[in-house]
N, C-alpha and C positions, 0 to 999 in steps of 0.2 A: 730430166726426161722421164724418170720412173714416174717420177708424182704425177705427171702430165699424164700417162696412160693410164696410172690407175684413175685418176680423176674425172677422165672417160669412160672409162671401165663402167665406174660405180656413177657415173650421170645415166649413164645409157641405162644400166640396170634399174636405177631405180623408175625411170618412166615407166618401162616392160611391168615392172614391180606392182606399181601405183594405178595402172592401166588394170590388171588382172585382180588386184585387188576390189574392184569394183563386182566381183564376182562374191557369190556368197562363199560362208567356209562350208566345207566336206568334214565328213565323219573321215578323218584321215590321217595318216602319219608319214611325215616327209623328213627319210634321216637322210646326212651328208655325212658318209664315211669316206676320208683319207687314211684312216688306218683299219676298220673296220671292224675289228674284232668286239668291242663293248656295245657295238651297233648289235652285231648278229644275233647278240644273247640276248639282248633288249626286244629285239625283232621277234624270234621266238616268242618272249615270252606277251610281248600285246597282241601277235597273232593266235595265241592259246586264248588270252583270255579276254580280250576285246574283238567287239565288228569293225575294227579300225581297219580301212585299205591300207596297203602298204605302199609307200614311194623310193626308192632306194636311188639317191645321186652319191654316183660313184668319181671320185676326184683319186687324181694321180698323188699319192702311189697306193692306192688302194688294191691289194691283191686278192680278196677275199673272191672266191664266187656263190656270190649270191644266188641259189634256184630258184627257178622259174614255178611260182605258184599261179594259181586263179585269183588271188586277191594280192598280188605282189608285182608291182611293175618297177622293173631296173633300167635306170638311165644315164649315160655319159653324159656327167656334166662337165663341159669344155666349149669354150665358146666358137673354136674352130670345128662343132656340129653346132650351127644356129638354128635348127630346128630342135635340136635336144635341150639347146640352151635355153632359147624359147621356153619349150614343155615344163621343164624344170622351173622356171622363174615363177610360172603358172601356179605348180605347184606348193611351193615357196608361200607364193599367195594366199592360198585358197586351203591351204591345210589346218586344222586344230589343232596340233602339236606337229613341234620342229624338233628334232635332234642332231646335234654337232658334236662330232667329236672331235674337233680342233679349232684352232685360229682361221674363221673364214671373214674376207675384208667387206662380201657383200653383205654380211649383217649389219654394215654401221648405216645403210641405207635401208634396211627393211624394216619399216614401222608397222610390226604385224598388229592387225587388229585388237582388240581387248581383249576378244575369247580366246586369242590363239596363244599358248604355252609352249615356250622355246627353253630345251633343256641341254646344258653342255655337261655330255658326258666326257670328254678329254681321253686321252691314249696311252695315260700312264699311272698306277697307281700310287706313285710318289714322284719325287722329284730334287735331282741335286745340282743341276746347273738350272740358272737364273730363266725366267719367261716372263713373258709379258709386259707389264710396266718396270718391270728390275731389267729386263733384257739389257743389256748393256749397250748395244749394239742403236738402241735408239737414239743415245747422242749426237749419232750422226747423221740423225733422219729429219727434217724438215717439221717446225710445229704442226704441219697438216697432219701430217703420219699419225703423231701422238694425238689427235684430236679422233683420227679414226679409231686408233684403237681402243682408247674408251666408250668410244660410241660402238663400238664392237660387244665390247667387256658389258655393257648396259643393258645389254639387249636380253643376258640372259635370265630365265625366272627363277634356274635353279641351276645350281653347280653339284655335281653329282662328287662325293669324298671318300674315300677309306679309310679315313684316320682325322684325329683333331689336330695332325703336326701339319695334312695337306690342308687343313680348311685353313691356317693360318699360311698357308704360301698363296693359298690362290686370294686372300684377302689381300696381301698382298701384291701380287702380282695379278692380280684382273683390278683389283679397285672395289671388289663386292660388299657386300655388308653379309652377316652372318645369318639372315631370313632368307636369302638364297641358296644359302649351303644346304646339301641333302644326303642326310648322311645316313645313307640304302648298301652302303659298299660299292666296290667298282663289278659293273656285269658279267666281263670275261672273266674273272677269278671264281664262279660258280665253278666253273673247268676243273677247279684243283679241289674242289670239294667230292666230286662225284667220281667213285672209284672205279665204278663198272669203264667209263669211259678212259679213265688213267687207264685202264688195263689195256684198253682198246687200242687206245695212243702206243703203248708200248709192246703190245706184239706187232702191230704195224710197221715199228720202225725196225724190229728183230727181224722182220721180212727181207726191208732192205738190206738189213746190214746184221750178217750172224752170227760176225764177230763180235757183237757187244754181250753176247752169250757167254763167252770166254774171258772179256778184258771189261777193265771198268771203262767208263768214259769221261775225258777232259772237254768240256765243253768252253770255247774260249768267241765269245759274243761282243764284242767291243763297240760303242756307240758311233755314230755316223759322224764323223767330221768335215766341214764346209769343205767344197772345193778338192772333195774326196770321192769324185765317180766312175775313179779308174782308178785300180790297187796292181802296181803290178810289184811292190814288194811290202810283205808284213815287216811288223816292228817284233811281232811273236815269229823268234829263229826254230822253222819245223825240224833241221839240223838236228839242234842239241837236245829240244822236246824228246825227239826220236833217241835220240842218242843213252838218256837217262828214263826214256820210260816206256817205252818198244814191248819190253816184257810186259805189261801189267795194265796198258792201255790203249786207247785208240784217242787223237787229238778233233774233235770235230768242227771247225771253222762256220761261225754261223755271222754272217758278215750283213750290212744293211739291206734288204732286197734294189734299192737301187744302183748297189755298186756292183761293178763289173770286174771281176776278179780277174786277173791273169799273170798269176806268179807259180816259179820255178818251184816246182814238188817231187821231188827225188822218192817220197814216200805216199806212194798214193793208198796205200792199206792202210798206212797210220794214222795219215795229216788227212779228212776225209770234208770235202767242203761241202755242206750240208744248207747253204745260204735260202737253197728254197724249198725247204719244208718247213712245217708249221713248228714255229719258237715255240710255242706254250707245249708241244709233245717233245722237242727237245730235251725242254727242262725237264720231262719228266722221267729221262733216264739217263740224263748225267749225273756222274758221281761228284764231281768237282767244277764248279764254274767258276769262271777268268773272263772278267767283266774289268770297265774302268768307270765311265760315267752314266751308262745303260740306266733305263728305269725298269729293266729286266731282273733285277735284285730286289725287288719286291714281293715281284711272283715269285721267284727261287726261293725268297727267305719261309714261302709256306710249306716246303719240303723237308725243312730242317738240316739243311746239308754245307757244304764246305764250301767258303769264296776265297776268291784271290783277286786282289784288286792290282790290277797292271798298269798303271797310271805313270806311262814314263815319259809323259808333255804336261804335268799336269801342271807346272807353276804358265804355260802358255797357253792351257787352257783355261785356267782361270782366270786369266788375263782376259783371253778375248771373251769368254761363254760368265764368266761367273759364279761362284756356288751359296747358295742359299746356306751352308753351315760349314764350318772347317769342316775339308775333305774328310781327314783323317779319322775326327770325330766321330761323324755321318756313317762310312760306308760298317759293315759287322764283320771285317777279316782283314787280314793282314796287307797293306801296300807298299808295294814293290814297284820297281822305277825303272829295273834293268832285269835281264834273262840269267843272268846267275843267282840274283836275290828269289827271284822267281820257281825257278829249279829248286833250290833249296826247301823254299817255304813247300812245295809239293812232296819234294823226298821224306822230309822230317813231319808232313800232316802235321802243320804248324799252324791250326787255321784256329777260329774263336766262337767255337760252338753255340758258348753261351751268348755273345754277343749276335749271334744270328738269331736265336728264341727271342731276345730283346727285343732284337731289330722287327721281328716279324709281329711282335704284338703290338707294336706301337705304331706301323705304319699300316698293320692290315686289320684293324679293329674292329672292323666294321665291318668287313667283306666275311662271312661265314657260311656261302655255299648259298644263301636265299638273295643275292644282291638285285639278280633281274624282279625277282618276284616285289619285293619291297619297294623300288622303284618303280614297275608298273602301277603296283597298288595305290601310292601319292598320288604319282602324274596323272592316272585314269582312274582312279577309285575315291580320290578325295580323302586320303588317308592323311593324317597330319603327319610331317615331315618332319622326323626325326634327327 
């Protein structure tokens, strides 16, 4: 029955498609953020230095807001508004450059014209569980599926990188060839380069919270689990957290924005859920982060600072999600399975300094604070592609 609607889905779309295509292209730029942050930066930087109008389709869970400029129009894209849906498909059409930052199923039906350059910037600057054609999860999806999502994977002109470990996953896992690859760095990590704005970000959060003036911060960020949109008890015990580190810190809970949290917090000073503020100011005033499969430890790794991997489902994780390299291997700090190993490794600053320096040169290689600029320059300047 899924295959059925999406089959509908993408027939219907592509007439709308096909029909609007008949229209000329526009000096224009039509991005689809579901995550939206490499979008933003990107947006910036071709409204600085291109006449490019701006199209912005905003897909769930997208939480960014977008401002309203004069040459920037923002739109739900969601087929339950069919007149935005509409507008949107229009645009789709009729744009000179596409930008996607994730897996979208109507690209396997949009045959954009010749002129038009479709760029996937992606949501993560690395990556440790399986996607795309490795997803594991496609065994049990119908040959259609897998037809789609090469026709997806083909679509695009350029795959945007950080690193020459991610040009080999997404070679892998999209199907690409390496004349796609572009290797400008990822756009949102310009953020950790620019210190006026670090500073910004972190008196900002010293407003809300002024106890982080006093105590360090435990930041503990854990990836989004299938069929996890209601939390109402962690597997991280605030209990004993509290228990062993009450003097010396504050716990801040930064959980997926689509999950709805509702567990028993006996410490609300300490254990402080922070799920919807902006993750990249986060990181930039925790002392210690407590991550498992996050691609959130990438951007942390360019602060140089302490991880702790909490990975206490991970032989079930791996099972269903997959990981592109032994866990163990892969992440740059210590993995722990349970709350006393965990405690431990925090009390004794047991973490693997060096192995974070490593970590952070070989997967942010590329991103050095000019990622948006680089990437505009290619895609709109004609600059040869690094």
């Amino acid at each position: 029955m899924r295959e059925i609607a999406v089959a509908i889905y993408l027939f219907t779309f592509r007439l709308f498609f096909n029909l609007f295509k008949r229209f000329p292209l526009q000096q224009k730029t039509t991005f689809v953020a579901s995550f939206g942050r490499n979008i933003l930066y990107t947006m910036r930087e071709v409204e600085k230095t291109t006449d490019h109008r701006i199209v912005i389709l905003k897909v769930h869970p997208c939480n960014i807001t977008f401002k309203k400029r004069p040459r920037r129009r923002i739109i739900s894209f969601k087929v339950g508004n069919f007149i935005d849906w509409m507008e949107s498909i229009y645009h789709l059409a009729t744009s000179e450059k596409v930008i996607v930052d994730n897996y979208f199923g109507f690209l396997a039906v949009t045959d954009f014209k010749e002129n038009v350059t479709c760029v996937q910037l992606w949501h993560a600057a690395g990556a440790i569980k399986q996607f795309g054609l490795r997803d594991l999860s496609i065994e049990n999806r119908p040959p259609s599926a897998f037809r789609r999502f090469k026709a997806v994977y083909s679509r695009f002109d350029y795959v945007v990188i950080g690193s020459d470990k991610m040009a080999a996953i997404f070679k892998e896992g999209f199907g690409i060839k390496e004349k796609q690859l572009l290797r400008t760095g990822i756009p949102r990590t310009d953020f950790f380069f620019d210190h006026e704005n670090l500073e910004k970000a972190a008196q900002s959060l010293r407003r809300y919270f002024p106890i982080i003036d006093e105590k360090k911060v435990i930041l503990y960020a854990p990836t989004y689990r299938d069929q996890e949109l209601h939390v109402q008890e962690l597997k991280m015990d605030i209990e004993k957290m509290y228990k062993y580190f009450h003097d010396d810190y504050v716990l801040f809970l930064s959980l997926h924005p689509a999950v709805k949290v509702d567990i028993e917090n006996n410490h609300p000073d300490f254990a402080i859920d922070v799920t919807t503020y902006n993750i990249n100011h986060l990181l930039v005033i925790a002392d210690v982060l407590i991550s498992d499969y996050s691609s959130i430890i990438f951007e942390y790794s360019l602060f140089n600072k302490p991880m702790v991997f909490f990975a206490y489902d991970i032989d079930e994780y791996a099972e269903e999600r997959g990981f592109w390299e032994v866990y163990e291997e892969l992440v740059p700090g210590p993995v722990v399975c349970n709350m006393d190993d965990l405690v431990e490794v925090i009390k004794n600053e047991a973490y693997d300094m060096s192995g974070v320096r490593e970590f952070s040169e070989e997967w942010n290689r590329y991103s050095k604070g000019r990622s948006s600029e680089q990437l505009v320059r290619v895609v709109y300047g004609g600059d040869e592609p690094g």
